[in-house]
N, C-alpha and C positions, 0 to 999 in steps of 0.2 A: 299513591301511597302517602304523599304529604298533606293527603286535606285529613286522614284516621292518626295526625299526631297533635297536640297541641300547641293553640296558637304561639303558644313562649317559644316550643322549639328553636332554636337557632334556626337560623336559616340553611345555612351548612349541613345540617341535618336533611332536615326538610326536602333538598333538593337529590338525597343520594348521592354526594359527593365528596369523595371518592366509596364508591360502594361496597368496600371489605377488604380482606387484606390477600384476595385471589385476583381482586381486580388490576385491570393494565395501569399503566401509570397516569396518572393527568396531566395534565399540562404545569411546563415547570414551571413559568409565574406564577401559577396558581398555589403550585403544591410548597414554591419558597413560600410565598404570602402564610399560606395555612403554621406551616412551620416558623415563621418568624412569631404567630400570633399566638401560639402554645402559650397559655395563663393567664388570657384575655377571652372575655365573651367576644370582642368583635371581629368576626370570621370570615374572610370572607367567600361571598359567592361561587354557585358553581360556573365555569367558563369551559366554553368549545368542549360539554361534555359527550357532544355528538360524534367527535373523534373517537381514534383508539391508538393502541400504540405503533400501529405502520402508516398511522397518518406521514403525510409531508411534510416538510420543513418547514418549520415554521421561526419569523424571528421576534426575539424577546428583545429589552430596555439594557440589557444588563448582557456583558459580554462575557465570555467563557473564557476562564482559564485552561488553554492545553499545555499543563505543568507533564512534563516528561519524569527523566529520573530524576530523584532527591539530592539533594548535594549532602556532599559526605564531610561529617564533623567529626573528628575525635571524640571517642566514647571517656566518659567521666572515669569509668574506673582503669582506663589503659594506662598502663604500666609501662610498655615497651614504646620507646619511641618507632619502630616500624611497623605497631599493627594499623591492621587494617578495620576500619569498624563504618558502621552506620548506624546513626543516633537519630531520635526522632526530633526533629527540631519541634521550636515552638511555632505557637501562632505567631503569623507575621501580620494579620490583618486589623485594621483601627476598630475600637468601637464592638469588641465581642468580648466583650464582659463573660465568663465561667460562673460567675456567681450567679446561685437559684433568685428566683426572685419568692420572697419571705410574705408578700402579700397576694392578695387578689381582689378582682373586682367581683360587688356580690350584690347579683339581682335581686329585683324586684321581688320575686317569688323564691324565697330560698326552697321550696318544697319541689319547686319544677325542675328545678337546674341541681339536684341534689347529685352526691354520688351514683349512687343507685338507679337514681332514674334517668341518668345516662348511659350508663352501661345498661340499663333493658331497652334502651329505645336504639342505642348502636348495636343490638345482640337481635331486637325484631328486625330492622332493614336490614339486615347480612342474612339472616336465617329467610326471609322472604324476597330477594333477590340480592344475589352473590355472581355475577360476570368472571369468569374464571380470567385469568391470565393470560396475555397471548400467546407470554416465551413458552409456559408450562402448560399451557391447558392442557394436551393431550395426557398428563399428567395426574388431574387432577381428581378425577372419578374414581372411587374407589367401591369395588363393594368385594363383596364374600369367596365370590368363582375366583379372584384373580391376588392370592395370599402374597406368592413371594414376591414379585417384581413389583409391588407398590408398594412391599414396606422398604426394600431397598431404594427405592425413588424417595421415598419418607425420610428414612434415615441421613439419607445425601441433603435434603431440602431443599427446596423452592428458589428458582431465581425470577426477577421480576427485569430487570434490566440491565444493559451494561453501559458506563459510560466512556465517551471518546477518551482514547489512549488510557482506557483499564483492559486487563489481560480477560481472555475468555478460561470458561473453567472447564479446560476438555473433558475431565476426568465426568462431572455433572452431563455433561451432554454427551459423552455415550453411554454413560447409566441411562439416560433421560431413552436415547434411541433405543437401550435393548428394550426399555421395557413397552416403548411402543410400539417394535416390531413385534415382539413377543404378543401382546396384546392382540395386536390383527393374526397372526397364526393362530389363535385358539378358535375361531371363529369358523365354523362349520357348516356355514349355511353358503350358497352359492351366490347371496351377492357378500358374504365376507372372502369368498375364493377369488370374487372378481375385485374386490379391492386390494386384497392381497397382491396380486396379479400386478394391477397399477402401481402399487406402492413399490415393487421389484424393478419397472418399467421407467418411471418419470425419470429417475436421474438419466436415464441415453435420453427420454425425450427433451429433457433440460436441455442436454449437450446438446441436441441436435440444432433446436430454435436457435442456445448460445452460437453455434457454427457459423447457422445462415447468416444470422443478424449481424455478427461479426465481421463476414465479407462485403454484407450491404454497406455499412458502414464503411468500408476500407475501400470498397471502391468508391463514396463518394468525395472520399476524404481526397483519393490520389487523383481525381478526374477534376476537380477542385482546385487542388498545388498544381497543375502542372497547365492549367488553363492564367491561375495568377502569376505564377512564374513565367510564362512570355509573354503575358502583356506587360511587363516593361520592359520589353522591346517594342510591340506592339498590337496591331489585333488584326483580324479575317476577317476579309470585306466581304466573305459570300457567307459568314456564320460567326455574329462574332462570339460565341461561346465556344469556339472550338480551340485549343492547343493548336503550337503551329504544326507539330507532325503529322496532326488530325487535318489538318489546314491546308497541308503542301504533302502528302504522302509519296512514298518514295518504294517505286516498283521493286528495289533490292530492299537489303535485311535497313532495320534502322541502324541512322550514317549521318554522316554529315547534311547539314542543314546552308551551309555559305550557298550553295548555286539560287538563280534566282528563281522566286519563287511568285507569281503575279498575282498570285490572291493575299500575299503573306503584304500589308502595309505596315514599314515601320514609321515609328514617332517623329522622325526625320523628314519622314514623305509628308507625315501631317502639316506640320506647320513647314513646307518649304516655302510656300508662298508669304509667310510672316520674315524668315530668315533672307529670302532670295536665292536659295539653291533652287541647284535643277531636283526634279526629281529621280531618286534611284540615287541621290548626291550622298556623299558622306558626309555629315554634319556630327561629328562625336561630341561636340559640347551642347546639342540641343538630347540627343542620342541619352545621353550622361544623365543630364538636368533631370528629363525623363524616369531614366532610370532609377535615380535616386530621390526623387520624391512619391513615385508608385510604393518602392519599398520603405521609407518610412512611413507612410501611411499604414500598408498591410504589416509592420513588424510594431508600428505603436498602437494600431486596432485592433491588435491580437494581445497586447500585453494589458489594455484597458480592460479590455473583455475578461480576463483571464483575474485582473486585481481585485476590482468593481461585482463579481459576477459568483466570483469560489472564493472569495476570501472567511477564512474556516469560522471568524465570527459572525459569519449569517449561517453558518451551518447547526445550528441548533434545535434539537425535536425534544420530543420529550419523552427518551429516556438519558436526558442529561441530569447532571445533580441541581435540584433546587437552591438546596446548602452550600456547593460548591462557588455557587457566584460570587466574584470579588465583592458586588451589591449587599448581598444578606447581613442582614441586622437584625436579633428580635426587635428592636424597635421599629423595626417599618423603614428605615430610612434606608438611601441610596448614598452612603458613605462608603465612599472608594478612595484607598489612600494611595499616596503616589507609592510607595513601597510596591503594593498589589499590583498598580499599573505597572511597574518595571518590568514584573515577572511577568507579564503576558508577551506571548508571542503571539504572530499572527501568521499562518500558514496560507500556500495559494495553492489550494488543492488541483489544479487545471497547471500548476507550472508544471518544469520539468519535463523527466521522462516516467515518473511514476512509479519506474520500477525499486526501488528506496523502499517508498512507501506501503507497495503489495509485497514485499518482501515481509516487512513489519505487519502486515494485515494474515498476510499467512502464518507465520509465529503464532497467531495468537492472540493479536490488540487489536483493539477497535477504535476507526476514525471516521465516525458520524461522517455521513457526508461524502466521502470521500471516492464514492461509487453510487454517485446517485444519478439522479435523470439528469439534473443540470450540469452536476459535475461534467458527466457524458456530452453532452451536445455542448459546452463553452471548451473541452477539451477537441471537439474533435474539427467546429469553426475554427478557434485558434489553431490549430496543428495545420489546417489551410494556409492559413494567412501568415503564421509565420514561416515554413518551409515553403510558400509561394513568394516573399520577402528576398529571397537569397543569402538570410542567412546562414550562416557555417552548422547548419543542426541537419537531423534526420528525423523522419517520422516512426519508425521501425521501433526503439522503444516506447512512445505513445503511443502505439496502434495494442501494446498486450494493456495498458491504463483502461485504454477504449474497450477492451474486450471484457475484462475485470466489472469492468462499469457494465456490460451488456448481462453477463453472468450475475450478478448481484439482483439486476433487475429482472429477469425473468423469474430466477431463486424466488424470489417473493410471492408469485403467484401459490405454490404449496408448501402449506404448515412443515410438511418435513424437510424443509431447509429455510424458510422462513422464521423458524422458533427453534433450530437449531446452530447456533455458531460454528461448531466443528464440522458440522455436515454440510453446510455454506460453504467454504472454503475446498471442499472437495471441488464443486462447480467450480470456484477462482482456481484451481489449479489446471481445470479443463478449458478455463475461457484462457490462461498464461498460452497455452498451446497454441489457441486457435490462433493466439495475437501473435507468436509469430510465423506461424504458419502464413495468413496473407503477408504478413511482412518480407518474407525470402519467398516464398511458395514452398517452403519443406518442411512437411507436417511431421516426418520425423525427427526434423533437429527441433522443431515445438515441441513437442513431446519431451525429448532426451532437454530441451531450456526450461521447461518446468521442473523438470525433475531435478538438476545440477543448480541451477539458479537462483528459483525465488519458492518453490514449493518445501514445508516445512514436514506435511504430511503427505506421505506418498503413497498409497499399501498398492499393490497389483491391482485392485478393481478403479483407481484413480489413473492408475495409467491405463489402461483400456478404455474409458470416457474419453482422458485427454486425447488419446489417439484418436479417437472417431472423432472425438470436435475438430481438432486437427485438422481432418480429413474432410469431414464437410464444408469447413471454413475455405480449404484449396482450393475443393472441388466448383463450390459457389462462386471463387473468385474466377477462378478460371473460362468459367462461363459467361461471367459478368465483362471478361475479357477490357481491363482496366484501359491498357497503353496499346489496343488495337493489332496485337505481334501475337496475338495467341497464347501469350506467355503471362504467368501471372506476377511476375515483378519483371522490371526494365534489365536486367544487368546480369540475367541466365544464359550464356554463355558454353560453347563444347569446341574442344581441339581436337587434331586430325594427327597431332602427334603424340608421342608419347615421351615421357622424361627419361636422363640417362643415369648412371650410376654416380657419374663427375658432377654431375649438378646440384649432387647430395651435400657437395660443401656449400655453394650460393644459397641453398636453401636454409642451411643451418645460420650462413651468416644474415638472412633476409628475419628467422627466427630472432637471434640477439639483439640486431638492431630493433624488432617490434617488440621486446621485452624492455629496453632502454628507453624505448620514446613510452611505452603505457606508463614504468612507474614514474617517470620526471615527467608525463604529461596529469597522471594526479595527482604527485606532490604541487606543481604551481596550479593546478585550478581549484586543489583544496585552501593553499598560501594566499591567491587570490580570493577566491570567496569570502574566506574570511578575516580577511586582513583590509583590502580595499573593497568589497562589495558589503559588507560587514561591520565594515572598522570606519569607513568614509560617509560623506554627502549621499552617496547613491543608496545607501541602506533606507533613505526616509526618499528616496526619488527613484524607483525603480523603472516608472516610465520613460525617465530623462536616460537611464541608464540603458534603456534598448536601443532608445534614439542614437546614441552616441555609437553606439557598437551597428548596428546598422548603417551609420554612416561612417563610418570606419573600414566597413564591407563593402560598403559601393565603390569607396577610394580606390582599396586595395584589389579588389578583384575586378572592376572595369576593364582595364587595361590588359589584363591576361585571358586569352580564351578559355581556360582549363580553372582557372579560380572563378570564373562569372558561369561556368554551367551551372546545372544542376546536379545535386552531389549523387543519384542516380545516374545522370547522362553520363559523367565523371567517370564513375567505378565501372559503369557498362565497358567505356569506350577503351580506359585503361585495361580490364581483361579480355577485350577482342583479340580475336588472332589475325594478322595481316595474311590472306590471303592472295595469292598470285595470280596477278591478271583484274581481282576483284576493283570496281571502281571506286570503293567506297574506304577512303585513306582516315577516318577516324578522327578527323579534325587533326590532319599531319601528323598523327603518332606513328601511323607507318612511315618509318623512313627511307625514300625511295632508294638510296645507297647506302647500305650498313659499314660499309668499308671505309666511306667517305667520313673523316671528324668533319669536317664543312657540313656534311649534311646531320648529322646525325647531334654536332652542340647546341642548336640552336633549339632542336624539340627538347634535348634533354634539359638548358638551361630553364624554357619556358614550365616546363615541369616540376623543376628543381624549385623554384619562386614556386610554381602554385601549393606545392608541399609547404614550404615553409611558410608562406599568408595561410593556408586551412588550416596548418599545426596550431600557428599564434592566434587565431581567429577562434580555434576551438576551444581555447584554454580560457577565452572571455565571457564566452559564448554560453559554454553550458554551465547553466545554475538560474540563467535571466529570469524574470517574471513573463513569460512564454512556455507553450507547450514546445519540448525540445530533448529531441534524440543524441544517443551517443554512436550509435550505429556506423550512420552511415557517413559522417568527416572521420571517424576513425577510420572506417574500410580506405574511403580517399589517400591519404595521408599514409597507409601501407602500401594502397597500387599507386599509388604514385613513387616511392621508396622501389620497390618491387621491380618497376616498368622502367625505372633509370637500371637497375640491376641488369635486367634483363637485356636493354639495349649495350650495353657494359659486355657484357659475356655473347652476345653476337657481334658484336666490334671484334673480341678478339680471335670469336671461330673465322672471320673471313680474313682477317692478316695472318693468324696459323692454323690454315685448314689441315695443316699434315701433322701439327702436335699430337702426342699420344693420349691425351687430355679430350681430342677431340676425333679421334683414332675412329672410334663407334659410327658418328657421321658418314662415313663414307663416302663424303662428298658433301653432302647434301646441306646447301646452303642454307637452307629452310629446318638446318635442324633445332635451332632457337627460336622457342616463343616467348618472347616479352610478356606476351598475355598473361602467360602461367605465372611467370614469378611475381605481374604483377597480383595476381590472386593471392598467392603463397604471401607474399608482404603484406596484404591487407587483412587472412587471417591472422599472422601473426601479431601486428599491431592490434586488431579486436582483444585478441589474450591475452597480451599485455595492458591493456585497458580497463577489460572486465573481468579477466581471470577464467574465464570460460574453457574448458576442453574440450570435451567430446563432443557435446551439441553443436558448436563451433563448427567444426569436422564435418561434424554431419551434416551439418548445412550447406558448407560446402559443396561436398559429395550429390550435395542435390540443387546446389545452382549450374552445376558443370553436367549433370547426367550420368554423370560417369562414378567408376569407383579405380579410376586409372589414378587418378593424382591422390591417391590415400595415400602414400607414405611421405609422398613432401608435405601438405598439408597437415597431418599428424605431426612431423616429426617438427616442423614450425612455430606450430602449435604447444608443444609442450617444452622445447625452447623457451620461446618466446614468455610463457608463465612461469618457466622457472627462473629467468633471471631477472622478469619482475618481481618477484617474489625474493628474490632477493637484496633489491634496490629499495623497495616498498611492499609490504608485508599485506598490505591491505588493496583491494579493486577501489575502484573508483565509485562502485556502490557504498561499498562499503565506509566509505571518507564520508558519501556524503549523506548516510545516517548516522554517523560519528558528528560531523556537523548542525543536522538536524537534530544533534539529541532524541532521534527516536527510540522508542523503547524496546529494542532489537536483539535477541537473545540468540546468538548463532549456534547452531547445535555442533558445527565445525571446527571450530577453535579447541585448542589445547590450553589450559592453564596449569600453571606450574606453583602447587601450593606450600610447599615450603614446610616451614613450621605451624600453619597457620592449624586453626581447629574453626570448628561452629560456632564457640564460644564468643570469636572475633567479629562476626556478623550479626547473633541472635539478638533481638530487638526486645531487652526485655524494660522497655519502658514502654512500651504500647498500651494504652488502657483497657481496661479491660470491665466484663460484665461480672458479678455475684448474686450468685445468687440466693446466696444467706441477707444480701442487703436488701433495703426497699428499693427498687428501682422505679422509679414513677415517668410516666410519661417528660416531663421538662427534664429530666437526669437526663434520660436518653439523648433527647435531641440537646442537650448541651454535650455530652461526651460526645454525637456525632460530630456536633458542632467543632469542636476543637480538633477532631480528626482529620475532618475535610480541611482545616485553614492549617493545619500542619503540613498537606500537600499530599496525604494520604489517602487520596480519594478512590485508590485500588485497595484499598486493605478494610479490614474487621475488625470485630470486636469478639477475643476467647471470652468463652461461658465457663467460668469456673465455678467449683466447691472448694467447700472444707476438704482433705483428706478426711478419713476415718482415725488417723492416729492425732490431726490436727497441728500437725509438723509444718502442712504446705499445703498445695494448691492442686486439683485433681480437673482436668479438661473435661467438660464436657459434652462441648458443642463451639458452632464459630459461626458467627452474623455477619455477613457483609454489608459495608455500606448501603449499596443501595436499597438491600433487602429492607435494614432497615428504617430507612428512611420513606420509605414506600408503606412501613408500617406505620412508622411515627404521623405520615401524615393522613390515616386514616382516621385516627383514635384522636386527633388534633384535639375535639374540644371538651377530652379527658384530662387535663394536661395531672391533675395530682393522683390520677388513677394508676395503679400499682401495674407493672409486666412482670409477667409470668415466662419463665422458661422452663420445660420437663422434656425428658427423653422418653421415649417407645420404650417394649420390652425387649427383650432378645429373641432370636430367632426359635427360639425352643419353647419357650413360653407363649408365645404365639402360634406354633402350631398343635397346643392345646385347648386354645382361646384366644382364636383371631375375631371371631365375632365380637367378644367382648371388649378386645383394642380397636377394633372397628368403630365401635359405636363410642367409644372415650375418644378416638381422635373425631369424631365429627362433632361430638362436644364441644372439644378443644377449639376447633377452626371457626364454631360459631360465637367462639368468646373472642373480641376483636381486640383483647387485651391479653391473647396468651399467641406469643414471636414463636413459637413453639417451631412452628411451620417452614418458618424460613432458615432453621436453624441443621447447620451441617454439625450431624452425631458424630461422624466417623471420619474428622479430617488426617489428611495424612499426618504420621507424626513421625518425629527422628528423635535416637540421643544423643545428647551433646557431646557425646565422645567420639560419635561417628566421624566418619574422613568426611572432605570437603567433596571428596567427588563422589561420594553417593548420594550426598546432596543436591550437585549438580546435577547428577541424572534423574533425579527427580522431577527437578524443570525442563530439563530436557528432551528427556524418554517417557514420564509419564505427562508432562505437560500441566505440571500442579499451577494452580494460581497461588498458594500459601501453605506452607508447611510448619507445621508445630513442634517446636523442640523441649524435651522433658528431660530432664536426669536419671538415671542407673533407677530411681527406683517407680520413676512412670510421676511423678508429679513435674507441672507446668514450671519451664522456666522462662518460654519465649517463646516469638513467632518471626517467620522470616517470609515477607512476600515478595512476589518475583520483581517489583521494582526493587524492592532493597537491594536483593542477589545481586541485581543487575549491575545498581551502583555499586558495589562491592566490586566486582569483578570488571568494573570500568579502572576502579585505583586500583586492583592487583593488575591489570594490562602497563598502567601507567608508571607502576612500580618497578617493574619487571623491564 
């Protein structure tokens, strides 16, 4: 098509690039360049236009701001020294000039390059090929047969992309879904029944792939730790890929590992001939040395991997903002002021336990990256290497990251949840499940943790996926049979007795105590985080900071059996029941004489330490630049709590077997299981921790088999939250999205609004569009321009009129950023050529004469200068007298990206979008 234009054309022309204003988005170098170059003939070229918008990641020159919420100024006109307001700040960035530029450069041929014959030569390549959009395309066909559902897709308008940490527009994207379900049911031929069919189908078949893929993954993850985790101790001379259980298997249940074991060589027997022991000798400082440079290795090659590999500024594709880069200058230049460098963060999407961030991803916002393929595979290497380390972490939270990530990428393969955001997230609430499903084996408390947890939208057909992912995910693991016991986690466990009525008080007190240790074990790892991980040296050395804490861990738990396990061996061994006669003593937690304090101080002291090194170990521990659970040192840290209880209250049934307290017994020495209460303390602790209930429970309920211990467990359980809740108002999720600054809008919380009104939040200094003015292409991308470098890169632009009485200002549509910015950089080398905005007609009008709005909006879309398209007719709007909480349910319950507020008589006074709300409702928490 570029050899039928002439030779003056721009080149930019010439190449089709970017091809209209349905097309996906280009690539963001390219499309900052175009946009910086608005009032300039020199354009440039088209790049990687072989792409489209599900390309890969790709990295750009210029690094990304992920600007979270706005920070909150005091609005100009406040009166009252306690309100509460959100102003728009200014540009904070060097070198962006707002003034138009007054001149131009003027070719050769002023007849080529004329108005006119630019807008006919971008109006023939649009009208002669137009690439629809990927988000929208299902969207975008309109003709005669199909009236109503594409003028209300019309009305709503067009999105083209979102970027990392902007809100999704649910409301748009289930308009978007009816009308293209709606679409495929009118179709009456037998292959539209058989597409139909499919399209009712793929989400179970989604889940199902998400399931299996989920447990492959998870078994290779734990076949992986638990293979690095004893070689440093040592390795299997007949296999050395095998785990030592795999290594030296043990004809009863798995037990204790001390007897000897002839295939198992430790690091001691290696070099005895360097030290001079015999072999089979004890050498604890070659043992040691050993030990702790295997695990610095595996816990600094897990944090390199994790820094070097997801750090969020290679995470950049191109639906990020061109404009938004700290780089952007219409001058072409790469002037980045140190201001701009402050404000950037840099995220390590592979750290952590992830669950924060899918919490955030389910709300709502979008985090490029952050479920991608690499994310995926440097999360699930790392979750190897460092729970094969020994540090104080679990894999249990990274394993639902992992699953997130499995869901996200199959999602991809069908447009109906690939180009839709809210229908996405249905799959991430089904992959939450499966992740913990192999995590415990209990696909009903995955289910019921999606639900309680991290999942935002839940309706009944969401929880029927997440069940069957669930359920395939168990079913898979189970057969993949991870840890060789037929059991799909290490630490499932069933008792032969049952609990008494008198036990109902240690239970409640094993409750308090795991309420007390969750909230002061978040208050200091939120104090820490951000005070010395944060505040210190280690903020800019995160490597050095693993290292440190790694060897701080080999110190401290060397020397204790029960702190050097593994934090599964650990909780297994702590919820065993001592069986009589059975050989297998649990690494001496069975105490041969409960009666005996000689016998019985010694396990408890060694227990008592290894609580208190996991307590303090985990308070360091989780936050590192490593993938790293909270799970499974919290479960530790309650059965260890628990398993002293329990040894505690069989001490006293054998010195008063005839008390009335212990009357029930009948004797029976064996009527105390340690095992139990160590269970019961380590749920409680979890719910203290993360604020969990019922899932909690139910998990339980299915690592035991049983539904015998539901009331101590329950009643622990809601204990245990309620006096964290007391202590600390907030889980430990929760701290550390408050930390992250993520943009996290709880639908659970209560706010207490006072005197406050709309008035105190609406943002009426936002610029805005008219369209009684001239808007010319450079207007525009200067007003975006100043939008984005105000840090409002999730917000718009209202389309306003004159009223009719000419008093005010009358709405009549709303542009978002990226829309249009995805316009501005089509029409680039228009820059003095005028935009157009107009509205449809009404629904009544239209079903007198759809043909005729039919064929005026296909006019419309083939003029590359009327935004018309992208333009939302029918935003929600509120009046400013309204209460604060039907505002709030707005963001809430209907899941608005921005709401529009008018006065009593329906003209424009303001807009409020969900970052503002948010920062709003960050200073009334802080108020309060």
């Amino acid at each position: 098509m570029s050899d039928s234009l002439p030779k003056n054309v721009p080149a930019s022309i010439q190449s089709g690039t970017p091809s209209g204003l349905l097309s996906g988005p280009s690539d963001t170098d390219h499309r900052r360049k175009r946009l910086q170059r608005i009032g300039s003939l020199s354009l440039p070229t088209a790049q990687n236009q072989a792409d489209n918008e599900t390309t890969a990641l790709r990295a750009v020159p210029t690094r990304t701001n992920y600007g979270t919420l706005p920070i909150v100024h005091p609005r100009r006109a406040s009166t009252k020294s306690d309100q509460i307001s959100v102003a728009r700040r200014q540009p904070t960035l060097t070198g962006l000039s707002r003034t138009r530029s007054g001149t131009r450069s003027v070719p050769d041929s002023p007849s080529a390059f004329s108005p006119t014959f630019i807008r006919d030569t971008l109006r023939s390549r649009i009208s002669q090929q137009r690439p629809i959009s990927a988000y929208d395309a299902q969207l975008a066909n309109i003709n005669a047969d199909t009236p109503g559902t594409d003028i209300d897709v019309r009305t709503n308008g067009f999105r083209v992309w979102y970027s990392s940490f902007s809100s999704i527009d649910w409301l748009h994207d289930a308009i978007k879904d009816s009308a293209r379900f709606a679409r495929l049911r009118r179709g009456k031929s037998i292959r539209s029944r058989v597409r139909l069919t499919f399209d009712k189908s793929i989400g179970w078949i989604i889940v199902t792939v998400v399931g299996f893929l989920t447990a492959i993954v998870a078994f290779l993850v734990v076949r992986a730790e638990q293979w690095l985790f004893d070689a440093k101790q040592g390795y299997c001379t007949t296999a050395w890929w095998h785990a030592r259980h795999f290594c030296c298997p043990l004809p009863d249940e798995y037990g204790s590992l001390d007897d000897i074991c002839p295939t198992w060589r430790t690091w001691s027997d290696v070099f005895a001939s360097w030290t001079g022991r015999e072999l089979g000798g004890d050498d604890s400082a070659v043992q040691y040395l050993a030990y702790t440079i295997i695990a610095v290795l595996l816990a600094s090659t897990s944090s390199l991997l994790t820094i070097y590999l997801t750090a969020s500024t290679s995470f950049v594709t191109r639906k990020e903002s061109g404009v938004l880069s700290p780089g952007f200058d219409k001058s072409g230049e790469q002037n980045i002021s140190s201001s701009s460098q402050a404000k950037r963060r840099v995220l390590y999407y592979a750290a952590g336990s992830g669950i924060p961030e899918i919490k955030t991803i389910l709300s709502g916002f979008v985090i490029h990256g952050y479920l991608g393929l690499r994310t995926l595979l440097t999360k699930a290497v790392g979750l190897a290497l460092s729970v094969g380390s020994g540090l104080s972490l679990g894999k249990e939270g990274p394993f639902v990251h992992i699953a997130c990530c499995v869901g996200n990428i199959v999602s991809r393969y069908h447009s109906k949840y690939e180009n839709n955001e809210a229908k996405r997230r249905e799959i991430f609430s089904a992959a939450c499940a499966a992740g913990v499903a192999v995590a415990f084996g209990a696909p009903i408390g995955g289910t019921l943790f999606s639900l309680e947890e991290v999942s935002y939208f839940f309706p009944p057909k969401v929880m029927w996926r997440s069940f069957f992912c669930a359920m395939i995910a168990a079913v898979t693991l189970r057969f993949l049979n991870p840890f060789g016991t037929g059991k799909v986690v290490l630490f499932q466990v069933t008792y032969d007795k049952d609990w008494h009525a008198y036990e109902l008080i240690f239970f409640l007190l094993l409750g308090v105590l795991g309420g007390v240790y969750g909230a002061y074990f978040s208050k200091l790892n939120y104090r820490w985080s951000r005070d010395v991980r944060g505040g210190t040296w280690l903020k800019s050395h995160p490597v050095a900071e693993v290292i440190l804490v790694t060897l701080a861990t080999t110190v401290l738990c060397f020397l204790n059996p029960y702190a050097r396990m593994g934090g599964t061996e650990l909780v297994y061994n702590l919820f065993s029941e001592c069986r009589t006669g059975s050989k297998n003593s649990h690494f001496d937690l069975c105490v041969l004489d409960p009666s005996s304090f000689g016998h019985i101080w010694p396990v408890v002291r060694a227990i008592l330490v290894a609580m208190i090194v996991k307590g303090f170990l985990t308070i360091i521990t989780f936050g590192i630049k490593l993938p790293a659970g909270i799970f499974i040192p919290t479960l530790g840290v309650g059965a260890c709590a628990g398993r002293i209880v329990g040894i505690a209250v069989q001490y006293l049934q054998y010195h008063y077997p005839k008390s009335a307290v212990f009357a029930v017994c009948d004797g029976d020495m064996d009527c105390v299981v340690p095992g139990l209460y160590a269970m019961v303390g380590a749920a409680a602790a979890l719910s203290g921790v993360t604020r969990t209930t019922v899932s909690l429970s139910v998990i339980m309920f299915e690592l035991t088999d049983t539904l015998t211990y539901a009331v101590p467990v329950m009643l622990s359980v809601l204990v245990a939250k309620t006096v964290a809740d007391a202590l600390e108002p907030k889980g430990i999720y929760d701290l550390v999205i408050e930390l992250s600054q993520l943009p996290y809008l709880d639908a659970k919380h209560e706010y207490l609004w006072s005197n406050l009104s709309i008035k105190e939040v609406t943002d009426r200094d936002v610029d805005v569009i008219r369209v009684d003015q001239h808007n010319t292409v450079e207007s525009l991308r200067d007003q975006l321009q100043s939008l984005l470098n105000a840090e409002h890169d999730d917000g718009g632009f209202p389309i306003l009129r004159p009223s009719f009485d000419g008093d005010g200002m009358r709405m009549i549509g709303y542009i978002g950023a990226s829309e249009l910015e995805h316009a501005l950089a089509v029409v680039a080398e228009g820059a003095t050529e005028e935009v157009r905005f107009h509205t449809t007609y009404s629904h009544e009008e239209l079903a007198t004469s759809f043909s005729t709005w039919a064929e005026d909006t296909r006019q419309s879309e083939e003029d590359p200068f009327d935004f018309s398209i992208y333009m939302d007719q029918a935003p929600l709007a509120i009046q400013s007298n309204s209460p604060l909480e039907l505002l709030h349910q707005f963001f809430v319950k209907l899941g608005a990206r921005y709401v529009v507020v008018t006065d009593t008589d329906g003209d424009y006074e303001g807009v409020i979008d969900k970052k503002t709300w948010l920062a709003f409702l960050s200073e009334l928490e802080e108020k309060s």
